[in-house]
N, C-alpha and C positions, 0 to 999 in steps of 0.2 A: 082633526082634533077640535073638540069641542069645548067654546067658554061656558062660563055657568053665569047664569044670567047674571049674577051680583057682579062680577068683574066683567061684563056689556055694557051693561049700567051704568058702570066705572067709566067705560073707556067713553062710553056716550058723554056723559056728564062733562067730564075733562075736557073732550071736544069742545063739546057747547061753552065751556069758558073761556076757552081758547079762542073761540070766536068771537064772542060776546067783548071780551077784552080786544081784540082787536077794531072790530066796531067803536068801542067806547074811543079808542087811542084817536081812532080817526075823525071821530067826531069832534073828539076833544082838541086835536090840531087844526082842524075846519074852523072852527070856532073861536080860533085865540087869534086869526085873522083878521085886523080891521076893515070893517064896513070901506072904510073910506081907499083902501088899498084893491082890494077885491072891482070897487068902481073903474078904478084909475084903470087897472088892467084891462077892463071892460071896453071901455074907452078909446084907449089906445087901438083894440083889437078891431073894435066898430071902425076908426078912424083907417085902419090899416085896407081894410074888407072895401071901402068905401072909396080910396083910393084906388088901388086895386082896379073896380069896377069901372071909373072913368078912366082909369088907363086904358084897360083892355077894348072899352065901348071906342074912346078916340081911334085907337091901333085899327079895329074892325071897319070903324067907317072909312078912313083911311085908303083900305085896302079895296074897297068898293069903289071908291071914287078912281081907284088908278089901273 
């Protein structure tokens, strides 16, 4: 069964705004995020990675020395 190209067009179109609004949503909750919150989390995450990495580095020599 075949569409006629005007109701393709349709369904095309409707996609594309479906999308388009989903985009915008996302952006738009991206955005109403403060700078200064987004850091913090940044932060902490660096702080976490960082620890992390002198633990694992002690654990490893550790295990060389015995």
């Amino acid at each position: 069964m075949r569409m006629s190209n005007s109701k393709t067009k349709l369904a095309v179109d409707n996609q594309s705004k479906n999308e388009f609004g989903k985009f915008t949503n996302l952006l738009d909750r991206l955005l109403a995020v403060p700078h200064s919150e987004l850091k913090a989390a940044l932060d902490a995450e660096k702080q976490e990675k960082k620890a992390a990495k002198s633990g694992l580095a002690s654990v490893h020599v550790s295990a060389e020395k015995g």
